[in-house]
MDAnalysis code that builds the backbone (N, CA, C; Angstrom):
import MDAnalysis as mda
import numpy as np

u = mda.Universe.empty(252, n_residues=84, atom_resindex=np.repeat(np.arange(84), 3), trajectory=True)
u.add_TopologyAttr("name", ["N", "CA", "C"] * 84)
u.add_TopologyAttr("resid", np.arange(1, 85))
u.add_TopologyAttr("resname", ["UNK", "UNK", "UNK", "UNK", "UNK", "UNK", "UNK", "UNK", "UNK", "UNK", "UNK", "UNK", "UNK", "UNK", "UNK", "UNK", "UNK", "UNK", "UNK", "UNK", "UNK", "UNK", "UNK", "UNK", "UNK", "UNK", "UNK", "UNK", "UNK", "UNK", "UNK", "UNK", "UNK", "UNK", "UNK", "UNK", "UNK", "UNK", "UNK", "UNK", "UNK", "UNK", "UNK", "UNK", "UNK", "UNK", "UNK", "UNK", "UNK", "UNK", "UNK", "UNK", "UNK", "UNK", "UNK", "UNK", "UNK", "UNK", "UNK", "UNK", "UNK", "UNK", "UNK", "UNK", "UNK", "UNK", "UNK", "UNK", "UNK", "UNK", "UNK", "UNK", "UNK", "UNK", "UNK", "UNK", "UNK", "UNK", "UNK", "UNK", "UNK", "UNK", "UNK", "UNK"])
u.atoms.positions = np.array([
    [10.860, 36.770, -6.270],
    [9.794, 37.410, -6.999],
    [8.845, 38.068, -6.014],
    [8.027, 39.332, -6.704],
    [7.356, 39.927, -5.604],
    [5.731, 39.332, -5.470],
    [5.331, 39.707, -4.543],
    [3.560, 39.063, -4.716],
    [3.250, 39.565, -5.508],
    [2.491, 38.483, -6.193],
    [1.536, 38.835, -7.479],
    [2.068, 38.912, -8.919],
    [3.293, 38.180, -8.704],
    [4.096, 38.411, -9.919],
    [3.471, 36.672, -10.944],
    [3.664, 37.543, -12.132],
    [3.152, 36.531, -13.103],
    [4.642, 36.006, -13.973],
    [4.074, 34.931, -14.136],
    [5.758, 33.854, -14.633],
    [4.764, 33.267, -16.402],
    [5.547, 34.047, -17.530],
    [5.228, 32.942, -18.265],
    [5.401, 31.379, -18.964],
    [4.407, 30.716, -18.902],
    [5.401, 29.220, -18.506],
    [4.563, 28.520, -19.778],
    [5.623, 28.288, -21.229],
    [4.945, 27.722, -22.269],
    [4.618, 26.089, -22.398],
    [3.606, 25.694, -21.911],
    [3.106, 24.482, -22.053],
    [2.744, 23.887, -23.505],
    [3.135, 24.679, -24.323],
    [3.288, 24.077, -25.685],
    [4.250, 22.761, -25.733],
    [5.530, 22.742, -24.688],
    [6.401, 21.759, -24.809],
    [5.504, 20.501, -23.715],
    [4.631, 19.980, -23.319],
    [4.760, 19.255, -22.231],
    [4.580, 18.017, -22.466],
    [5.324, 17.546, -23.887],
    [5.067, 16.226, -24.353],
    [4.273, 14.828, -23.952],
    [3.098, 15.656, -24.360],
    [1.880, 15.333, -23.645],
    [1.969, 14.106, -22.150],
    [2.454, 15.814, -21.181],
    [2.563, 15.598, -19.852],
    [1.457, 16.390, -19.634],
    [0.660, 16.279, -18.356],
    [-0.234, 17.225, -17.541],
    [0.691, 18.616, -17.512],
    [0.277, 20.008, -17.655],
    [0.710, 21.146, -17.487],
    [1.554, 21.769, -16.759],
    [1.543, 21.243, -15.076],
    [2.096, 21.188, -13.926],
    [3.283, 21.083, -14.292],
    [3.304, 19.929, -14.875],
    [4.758, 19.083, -15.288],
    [5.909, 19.879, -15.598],
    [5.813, 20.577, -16.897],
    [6.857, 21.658, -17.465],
    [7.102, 22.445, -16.262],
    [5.942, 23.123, -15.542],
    [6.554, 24.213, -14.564],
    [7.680, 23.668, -13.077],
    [6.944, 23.033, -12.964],
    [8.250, 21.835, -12.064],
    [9.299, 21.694, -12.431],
    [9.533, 20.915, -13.353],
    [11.015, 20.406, -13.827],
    [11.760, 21.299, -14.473],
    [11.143, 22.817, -15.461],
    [11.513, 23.172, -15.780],
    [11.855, 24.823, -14.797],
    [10.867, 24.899, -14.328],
    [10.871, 26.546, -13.640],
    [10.972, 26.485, -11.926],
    [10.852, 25.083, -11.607],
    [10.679, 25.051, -10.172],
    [9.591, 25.236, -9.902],
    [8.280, 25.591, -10.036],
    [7.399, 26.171, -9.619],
    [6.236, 24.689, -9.452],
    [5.584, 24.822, -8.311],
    [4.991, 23.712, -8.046],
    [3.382, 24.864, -7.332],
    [2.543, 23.614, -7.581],
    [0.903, 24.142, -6.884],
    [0.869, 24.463, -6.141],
    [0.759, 25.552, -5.209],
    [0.757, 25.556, -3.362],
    [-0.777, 25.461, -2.940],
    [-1.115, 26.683, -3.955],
    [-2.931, 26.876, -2.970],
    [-3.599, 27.311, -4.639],
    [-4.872, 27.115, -4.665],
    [-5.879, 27.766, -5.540],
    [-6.682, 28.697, -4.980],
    [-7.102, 29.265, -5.782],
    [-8.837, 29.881, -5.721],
    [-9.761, 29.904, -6.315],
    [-10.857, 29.175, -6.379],
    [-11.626, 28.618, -7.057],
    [-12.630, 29.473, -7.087],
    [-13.986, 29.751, -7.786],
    [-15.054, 30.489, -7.635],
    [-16.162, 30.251, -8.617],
    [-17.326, 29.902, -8.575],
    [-18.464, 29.430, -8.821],
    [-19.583, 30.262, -9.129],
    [-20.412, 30.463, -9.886],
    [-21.568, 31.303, -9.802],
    [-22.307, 31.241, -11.141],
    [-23.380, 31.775, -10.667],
    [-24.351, 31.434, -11.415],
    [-24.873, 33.102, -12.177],
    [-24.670, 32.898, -13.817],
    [-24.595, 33.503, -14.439],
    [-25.917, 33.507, -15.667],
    [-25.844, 34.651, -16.434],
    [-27.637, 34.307, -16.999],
    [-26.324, 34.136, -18.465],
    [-26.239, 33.266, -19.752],
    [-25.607, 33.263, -20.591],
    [-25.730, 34.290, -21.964],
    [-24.629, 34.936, -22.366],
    [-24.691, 35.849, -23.017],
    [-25.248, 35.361, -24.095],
    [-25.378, 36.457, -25.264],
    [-25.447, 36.141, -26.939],
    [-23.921, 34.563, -26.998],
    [-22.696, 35.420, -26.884],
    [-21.765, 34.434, -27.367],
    [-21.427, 33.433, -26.767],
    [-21.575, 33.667, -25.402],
    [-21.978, 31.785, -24.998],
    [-22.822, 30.653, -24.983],
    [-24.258, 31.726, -25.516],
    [-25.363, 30.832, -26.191],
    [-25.309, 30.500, -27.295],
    [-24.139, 30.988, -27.924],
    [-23.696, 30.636, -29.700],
    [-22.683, 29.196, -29.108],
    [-21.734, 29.433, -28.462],
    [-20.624, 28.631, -27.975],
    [-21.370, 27.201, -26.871],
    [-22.050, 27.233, -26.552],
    [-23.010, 26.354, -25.724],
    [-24.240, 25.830, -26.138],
    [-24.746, 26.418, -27.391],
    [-25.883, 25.681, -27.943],
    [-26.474, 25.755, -27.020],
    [-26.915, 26.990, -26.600],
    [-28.218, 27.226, -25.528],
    [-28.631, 28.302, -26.339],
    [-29.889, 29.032, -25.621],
    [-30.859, 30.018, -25.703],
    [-29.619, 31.024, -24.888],
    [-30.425, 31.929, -25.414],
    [-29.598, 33.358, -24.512],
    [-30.105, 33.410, -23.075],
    [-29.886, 33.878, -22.085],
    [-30.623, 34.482, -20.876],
    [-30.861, 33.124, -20.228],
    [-30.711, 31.880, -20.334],
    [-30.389, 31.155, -19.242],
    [-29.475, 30.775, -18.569],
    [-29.603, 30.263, -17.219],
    [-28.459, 30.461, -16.361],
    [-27.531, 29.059, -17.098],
    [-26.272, 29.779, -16.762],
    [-25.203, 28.820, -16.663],
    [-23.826, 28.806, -15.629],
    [-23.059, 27.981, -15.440],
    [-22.187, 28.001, -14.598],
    [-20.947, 28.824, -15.017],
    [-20.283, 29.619, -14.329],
    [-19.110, 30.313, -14.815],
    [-18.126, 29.665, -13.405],
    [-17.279, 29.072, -13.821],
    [-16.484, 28.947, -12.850],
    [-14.693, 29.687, -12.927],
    [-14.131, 29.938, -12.246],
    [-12.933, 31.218, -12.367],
    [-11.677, 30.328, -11.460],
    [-11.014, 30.358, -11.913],
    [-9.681, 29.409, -11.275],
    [-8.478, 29.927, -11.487],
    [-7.488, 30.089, -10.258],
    [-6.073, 30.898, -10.197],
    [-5.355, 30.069, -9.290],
    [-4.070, 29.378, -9.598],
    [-3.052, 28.593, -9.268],
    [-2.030, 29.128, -9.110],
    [-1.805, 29.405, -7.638],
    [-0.847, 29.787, -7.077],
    [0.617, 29.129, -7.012],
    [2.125, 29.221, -7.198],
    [2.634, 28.238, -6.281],
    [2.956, 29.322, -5.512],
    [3.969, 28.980, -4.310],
    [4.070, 29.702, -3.118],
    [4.893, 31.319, -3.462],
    [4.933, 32.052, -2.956],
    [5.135, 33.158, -2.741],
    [4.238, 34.397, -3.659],
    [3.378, 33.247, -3.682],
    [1.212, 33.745, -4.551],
    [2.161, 33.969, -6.488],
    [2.855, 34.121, -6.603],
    [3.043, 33.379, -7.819],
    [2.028, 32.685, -8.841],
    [1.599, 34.006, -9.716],
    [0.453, 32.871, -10.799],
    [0.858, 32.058, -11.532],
    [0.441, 30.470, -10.981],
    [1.056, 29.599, -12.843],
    [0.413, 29.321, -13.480],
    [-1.347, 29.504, -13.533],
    [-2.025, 29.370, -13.999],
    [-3.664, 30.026, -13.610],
    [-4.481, 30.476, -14.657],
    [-5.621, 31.238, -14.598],
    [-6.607, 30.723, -15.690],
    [-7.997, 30.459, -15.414],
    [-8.742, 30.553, -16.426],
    [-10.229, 30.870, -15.823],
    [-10.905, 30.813, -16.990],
    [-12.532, 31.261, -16.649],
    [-13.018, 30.038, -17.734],
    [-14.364, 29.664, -16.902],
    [-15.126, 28.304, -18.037],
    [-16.364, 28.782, -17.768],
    [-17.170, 28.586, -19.116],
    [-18.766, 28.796, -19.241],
    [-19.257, 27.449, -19.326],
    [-20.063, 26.807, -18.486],
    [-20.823, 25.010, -18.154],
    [-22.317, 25.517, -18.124],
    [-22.987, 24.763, -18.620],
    [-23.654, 24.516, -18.359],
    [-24.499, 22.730, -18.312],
    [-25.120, 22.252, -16.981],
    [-25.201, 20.719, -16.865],
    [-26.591, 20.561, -17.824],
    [-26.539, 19.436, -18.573],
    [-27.692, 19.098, -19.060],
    [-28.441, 18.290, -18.564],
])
């Protein structure tokens, strides 16, 4: 596969195994490296609907991409936190 190539890998089956799991046994594909990323964000209209906050205060956005080796995505997401 070339860099940057995306694999879709349905975790609907992972009989309630951790996620990882299916892509291993089933695709070969194992964790190599992440990239993680952090920052501090002012919260929109719809994450102050989704968070039971006020609008315009800060909250955490954190951004996460799971590589296995040959940079291979097996996984991506974005989360809106905020700590109380």
């Amino acid at each position: 596969m070339k860099r940057g190539t995306f694999v879709y890998v349905p975790l609907s089956d992972t009989d309630d195994k951790i996620g990882f799991v299916i892509p291993n046994e089933k695709y070969g594909l194992v964790a190599y490296k992440a990239r993680v990323t952090l920052e501090a964000i002012m919260a929109s209209k719809h994450n102050s609907e989704l968070l039971n906050i006020k609008e315009d205060v800060p909250v955490h956005l954190m951004k996460n991409i799971t590589y296995a080796k040959e940079d291979i995505v097996m996984d991506c997401f974005k989360s809106h936190f905020r700590r109380r």
